[in-house]
C-alpha positions in Angstrom: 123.4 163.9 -130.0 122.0 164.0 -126.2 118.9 165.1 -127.5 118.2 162.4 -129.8 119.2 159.9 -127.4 117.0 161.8 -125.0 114.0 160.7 -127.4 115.1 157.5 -128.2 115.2 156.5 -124.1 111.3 158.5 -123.7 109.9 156.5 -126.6 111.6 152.9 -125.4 110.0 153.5 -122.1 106.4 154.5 -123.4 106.9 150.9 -125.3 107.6 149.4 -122.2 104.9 151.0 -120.5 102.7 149.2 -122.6 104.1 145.7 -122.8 103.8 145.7 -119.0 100.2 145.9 -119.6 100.3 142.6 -121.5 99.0 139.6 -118.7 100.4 137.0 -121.2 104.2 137.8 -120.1 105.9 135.8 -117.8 107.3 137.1 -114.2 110.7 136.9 -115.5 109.8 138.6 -119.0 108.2 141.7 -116.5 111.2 141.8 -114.6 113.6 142.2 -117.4 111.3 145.0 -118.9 111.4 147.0 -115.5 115.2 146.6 -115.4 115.4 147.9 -118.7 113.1 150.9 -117.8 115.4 151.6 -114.7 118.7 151.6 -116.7 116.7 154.0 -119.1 116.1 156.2 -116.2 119.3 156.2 -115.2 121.0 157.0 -118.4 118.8 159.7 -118.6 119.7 161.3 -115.4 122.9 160.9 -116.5 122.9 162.6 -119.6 120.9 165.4 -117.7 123.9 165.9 -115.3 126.1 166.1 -118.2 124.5 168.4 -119.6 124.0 170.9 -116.2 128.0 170.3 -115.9 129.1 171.9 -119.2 126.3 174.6 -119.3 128.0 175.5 -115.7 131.6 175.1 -117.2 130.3 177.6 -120.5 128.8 180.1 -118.1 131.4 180.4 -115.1 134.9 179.4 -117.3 136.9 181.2 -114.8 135.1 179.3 -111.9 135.7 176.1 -112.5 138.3 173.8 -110.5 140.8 171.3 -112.1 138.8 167.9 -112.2 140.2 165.4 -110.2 141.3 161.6 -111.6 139.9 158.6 -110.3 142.2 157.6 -107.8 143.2 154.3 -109.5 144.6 156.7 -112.4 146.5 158.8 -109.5 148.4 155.7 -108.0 149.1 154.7 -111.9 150.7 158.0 -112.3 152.5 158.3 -109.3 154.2 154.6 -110.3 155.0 155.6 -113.9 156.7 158.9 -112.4 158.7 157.3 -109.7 159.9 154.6 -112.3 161.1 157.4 -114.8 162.6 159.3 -111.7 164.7 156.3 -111.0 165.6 155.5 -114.0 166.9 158.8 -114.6 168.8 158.8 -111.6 170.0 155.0 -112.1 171.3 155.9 -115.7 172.9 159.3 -114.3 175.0 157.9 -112.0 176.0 154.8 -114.0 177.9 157.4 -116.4 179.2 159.6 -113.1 177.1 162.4 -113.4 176.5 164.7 -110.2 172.4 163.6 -108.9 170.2 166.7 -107.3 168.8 165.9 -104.6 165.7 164.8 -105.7 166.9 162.2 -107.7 169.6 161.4 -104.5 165.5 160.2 -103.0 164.3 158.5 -105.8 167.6 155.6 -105.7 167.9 156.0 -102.5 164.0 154.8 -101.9 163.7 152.4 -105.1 166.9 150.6 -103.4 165.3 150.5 -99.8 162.2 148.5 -101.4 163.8 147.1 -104.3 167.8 147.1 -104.4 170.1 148.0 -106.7 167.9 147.0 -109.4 168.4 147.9 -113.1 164.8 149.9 -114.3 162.3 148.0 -116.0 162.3 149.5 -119.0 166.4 149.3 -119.7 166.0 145.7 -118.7 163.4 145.2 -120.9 165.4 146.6 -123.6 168.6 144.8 -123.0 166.4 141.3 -123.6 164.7 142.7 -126.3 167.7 143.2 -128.4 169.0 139.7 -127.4 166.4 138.4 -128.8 166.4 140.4 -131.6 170.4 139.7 -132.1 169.8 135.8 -131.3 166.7 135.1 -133.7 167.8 131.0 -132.2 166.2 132.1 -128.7 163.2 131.7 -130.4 163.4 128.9 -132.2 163.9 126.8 -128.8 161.9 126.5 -125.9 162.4 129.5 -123.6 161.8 130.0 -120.5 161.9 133.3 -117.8 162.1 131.9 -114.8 163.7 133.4 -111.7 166.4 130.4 -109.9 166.3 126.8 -110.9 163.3 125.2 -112.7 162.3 122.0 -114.3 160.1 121.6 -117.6 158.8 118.6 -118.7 158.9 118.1 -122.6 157.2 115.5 -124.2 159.4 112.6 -125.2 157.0 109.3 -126.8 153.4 110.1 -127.4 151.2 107.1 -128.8 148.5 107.7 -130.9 144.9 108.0 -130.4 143.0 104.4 -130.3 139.4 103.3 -131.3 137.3 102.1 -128.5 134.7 99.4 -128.9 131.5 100.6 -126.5 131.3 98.3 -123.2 135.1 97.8 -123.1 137.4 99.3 -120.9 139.6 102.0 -122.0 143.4 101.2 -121.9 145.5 104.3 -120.6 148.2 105.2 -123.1 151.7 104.9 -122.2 152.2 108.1 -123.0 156.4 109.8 -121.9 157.4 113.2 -120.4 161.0 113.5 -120.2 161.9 116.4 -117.2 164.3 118.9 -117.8 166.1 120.7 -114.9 168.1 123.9 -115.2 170.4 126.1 -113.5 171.7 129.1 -114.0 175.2 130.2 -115.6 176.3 133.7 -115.3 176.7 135.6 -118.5 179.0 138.1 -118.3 180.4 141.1 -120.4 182.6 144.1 -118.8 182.8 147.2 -120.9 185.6 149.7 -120.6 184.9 153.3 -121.7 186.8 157.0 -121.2 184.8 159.4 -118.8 183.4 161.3 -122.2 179.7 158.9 -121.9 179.2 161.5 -118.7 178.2 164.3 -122.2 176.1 161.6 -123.3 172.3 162.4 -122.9 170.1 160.1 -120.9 168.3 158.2 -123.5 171.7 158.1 -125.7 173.5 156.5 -123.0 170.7 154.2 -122.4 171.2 153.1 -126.3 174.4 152.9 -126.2 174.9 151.1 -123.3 171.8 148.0 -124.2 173.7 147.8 -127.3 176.9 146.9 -126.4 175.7 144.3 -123.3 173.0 142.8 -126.1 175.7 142.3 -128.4 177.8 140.3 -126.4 175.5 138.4 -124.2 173.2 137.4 -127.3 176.6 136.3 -129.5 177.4 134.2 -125.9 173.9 132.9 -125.5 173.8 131.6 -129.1 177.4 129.7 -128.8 176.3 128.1 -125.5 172.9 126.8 -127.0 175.1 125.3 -130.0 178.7 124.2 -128.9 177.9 124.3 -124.5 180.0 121.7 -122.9 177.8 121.4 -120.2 180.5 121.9 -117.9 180.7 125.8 -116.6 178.3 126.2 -119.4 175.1 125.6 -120.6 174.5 122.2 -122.6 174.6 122.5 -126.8 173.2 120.4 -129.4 176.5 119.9 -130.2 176.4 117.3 -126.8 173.2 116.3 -127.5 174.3 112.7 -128.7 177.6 110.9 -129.5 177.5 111.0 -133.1 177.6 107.9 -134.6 175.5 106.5 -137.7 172.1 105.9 -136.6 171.9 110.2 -135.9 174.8 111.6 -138.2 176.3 111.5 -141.8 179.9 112.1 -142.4 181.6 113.7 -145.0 185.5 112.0 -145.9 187.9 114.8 -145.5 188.7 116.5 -148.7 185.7 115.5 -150.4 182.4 117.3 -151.0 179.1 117.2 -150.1 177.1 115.1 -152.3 172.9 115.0 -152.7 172.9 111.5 -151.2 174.8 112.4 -148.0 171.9 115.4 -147.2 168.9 113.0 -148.5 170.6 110.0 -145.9 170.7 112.8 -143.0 167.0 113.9 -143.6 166.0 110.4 -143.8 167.8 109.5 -140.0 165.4 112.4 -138.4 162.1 110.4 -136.9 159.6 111.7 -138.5 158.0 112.8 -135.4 160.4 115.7 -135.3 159.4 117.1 -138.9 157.2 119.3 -137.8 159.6 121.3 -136.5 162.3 120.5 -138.4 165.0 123.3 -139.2 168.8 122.7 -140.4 171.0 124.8 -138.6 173.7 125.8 -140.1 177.0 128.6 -140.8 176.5 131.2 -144.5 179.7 129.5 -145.8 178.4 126.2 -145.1 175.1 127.0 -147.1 176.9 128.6 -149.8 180.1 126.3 -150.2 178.5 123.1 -149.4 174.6 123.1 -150.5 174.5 125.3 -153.0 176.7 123.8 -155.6 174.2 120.9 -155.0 171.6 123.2 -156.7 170.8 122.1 -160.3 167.9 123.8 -161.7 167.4 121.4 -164.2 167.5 118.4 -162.1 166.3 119.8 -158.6 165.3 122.0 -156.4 167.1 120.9 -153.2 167.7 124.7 -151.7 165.2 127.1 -152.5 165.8 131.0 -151.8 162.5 132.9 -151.0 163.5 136.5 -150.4 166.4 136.2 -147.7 164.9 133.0 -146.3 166.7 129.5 -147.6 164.4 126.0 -147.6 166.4 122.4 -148.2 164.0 120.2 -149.5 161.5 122.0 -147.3 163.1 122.7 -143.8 163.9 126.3 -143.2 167.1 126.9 -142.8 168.9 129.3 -139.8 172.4 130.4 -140.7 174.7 130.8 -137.4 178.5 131.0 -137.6 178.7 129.7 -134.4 178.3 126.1 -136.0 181.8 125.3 -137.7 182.2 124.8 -141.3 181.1 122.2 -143.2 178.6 120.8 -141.0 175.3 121.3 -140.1 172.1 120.3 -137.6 168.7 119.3 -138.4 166.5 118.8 -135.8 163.5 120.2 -133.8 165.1 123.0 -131.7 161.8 123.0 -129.7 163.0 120.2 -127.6 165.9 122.6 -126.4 165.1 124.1 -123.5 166.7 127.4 -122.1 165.9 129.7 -119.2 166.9 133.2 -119.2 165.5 135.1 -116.2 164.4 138.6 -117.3 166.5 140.6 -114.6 169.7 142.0 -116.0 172.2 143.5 -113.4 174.6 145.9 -114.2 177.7 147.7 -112.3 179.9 150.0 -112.7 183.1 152.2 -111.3 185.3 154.6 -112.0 189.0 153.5 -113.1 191.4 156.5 -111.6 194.2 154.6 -113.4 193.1 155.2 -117.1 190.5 157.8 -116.4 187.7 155.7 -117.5 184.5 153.8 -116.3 184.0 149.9 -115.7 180.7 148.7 -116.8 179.3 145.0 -115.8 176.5 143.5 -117.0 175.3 140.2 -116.0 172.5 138.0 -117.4 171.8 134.1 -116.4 171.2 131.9 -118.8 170.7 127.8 -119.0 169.9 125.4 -121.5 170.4 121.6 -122.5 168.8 119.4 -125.5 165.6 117.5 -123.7 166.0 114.8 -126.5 169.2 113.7 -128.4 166.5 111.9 -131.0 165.2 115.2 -131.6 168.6 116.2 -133.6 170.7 114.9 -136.7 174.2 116.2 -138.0 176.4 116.4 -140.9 179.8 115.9 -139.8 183.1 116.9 -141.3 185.6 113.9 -140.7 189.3 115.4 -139.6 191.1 112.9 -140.6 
């Protein structure tokens, strides 16, 4: 292979030999064609070194010392070990284990620099699986942000205008509706006997992002829906007082009829179609819209594998939302901010012979615009 390429670089530079002979060609054209023949040389040299290199390697095996990385590669290296030294540690002495000495340094220099800090790869894990457990984080918008923040969502956008040449151009009154969060503590403490301490690493590492994923994704999802705004994040459930310009409601008693869904789709603006989804519990879909199903007549929930469409908008089942009602809306103009760092704590309880594990997440949400959502409502009384 070096060998051909070997010919291939002698014969491109006899070419350009000759077309530097050619007084027709501009400076610049001469100049490209001795930067070429330069880069020619120096791939050749290159491959020449190569080639000295592993004839010296073949003829001296024994000889030849360990090559060096680049030092970039080094520092990489030395980074990825510490992290998995400290996570070790970190996840050792979470489930009481006794810590050599070694890994005494490793927590005892990550928390000089860094704190107390949960490793990056079990936090990444722990938010992974929210996500994964709370497919309605990403339906709205949201954000990782460290502290408060603000986010500006677009509330009236006007449409694009023809302009007649000569005339001035009119600026459009165009709306941004700012958004401005917090942060609530999500919280979820974990009692277990002494027995995780036989767990291996990794297995208590599973164990452990499954149980706090669990709980903070089922509290996430609840907040996002049915938050008082209080202690709480804000839900779509506070979105709007419900009234009959942006709800329809169903008499107690009596069932849900095709007109009441057709009069709910029609009160969305039809600026929020795009985006539109009906959110809504599995008995709710099943006791409610599906006996609205009539083959013959329409087609007003379809079934594509384990995804459901009413008239169109995808569905999201969440039993969070009570029964008999239902959202429609464009969850886009939610918007939530989970910051990525996940804390957890634990101690040992003498009393029951057990261990006390915390973990803490923040999380904070509110609708950006009531307009945006629609709901079926149940009627009590």
């Amino acid at each position: 292979m070096n060998e051909k390429r070997k010919l291939e670089i002698q014969i491109r530079r006899a070419e350009i030999r000759e077309e530097l002979k050619d007084e027709e060609k501009t400076k610049e054209e001469l100049e490209k064609l001795k930067q070429e023949a330069e880069q020619l040389n120096q791939e050749e040299q290159k491959i020449e070194e190569d080639e000295k290199d592993l004839k010296a390697i073949e003829d001296n095996p024994d000889d030849q010392k360990e090559i060096e990385p680049p030092k970039a590669e080094k520092e990489e290296n030395r980074k990825m070990n510490q992290k998995a030294e400290y996570r070790k540690a970190f996840l050792k002495r979470m489930q009481g284990k006794e810590l050599t000495e070694q890994e005494k340094r490793a927590l005892t220099t990550a928390e000089t620099s860094a704190g107390a800090a949960v490793p990056e790869e079990t936090q990444n894990e722990v938010i992974r699986k929210v996500k994964e457990k709370a497919p309605l984080l990403s339906e709205i918008t949201l954000l990782h942000v460290a502290g408060n923040v603000s986010y500006a969502v677009e509330d009236t956008v006007n449409d694009a205008s023809f302009h007649s040449e000569g005339t001035d151009i009119t600026e459009s009154a165009d709306k941004l509706v700012r958004v401005t969060l917090g942060g609530f503590e999500v919280t979820k403490l974990i009692v277990i006997s002494k027995s995780v301490a036989k767990m291996s690493i990794d297995a208590f590492e599973a164990w452990l992002t499954d149980m706090l994923s669990d709980s903070i994704a089922l509290k996430i999802t609840n907040a996002i829906i049915n938050g008082s705004g209080d202690d709480e994040p804000t839900g779509v459930e506070e979105a709007n007082t419900w009234g009959a310009t942006n709800s329809v409601t169903v008499a107690k008693d009596t069932a849900l009829e095709l007109t009441d869904v057709t009069t709910l789709i029609g009160l969305l603006p039809s600026g929020y179609d795009r985006n539109g989804k009906f959110l809504m519990s599995k008995k709710t879909l099943f006791n409610d819209f599906m006996p609205l199903q009539d083959n013959s007549k329409n087609s007003i929930v379809k079934c594509e594998g384990k995804d459901y469409f009413i008239y169109g908008y995808p569905v999201m089942l969440d039993d969070n939302v009570t029964i008999h009602e239902a959202y429609l809306g464009d969850f886009k103009k939610y918007v939530g901010n989970m910051a990525e760092e996940v804390t957890v704590d634990s101690q040992k309880n003498l009393r029951k012979n057990s261990i006390d594990y915390l973990g803490c997440a923040m999380f904070d949400g509110k609708p950006a615009l009531g307009e945006a959502f629609v709901k079926l409502v149940k009627a009590t009384a």
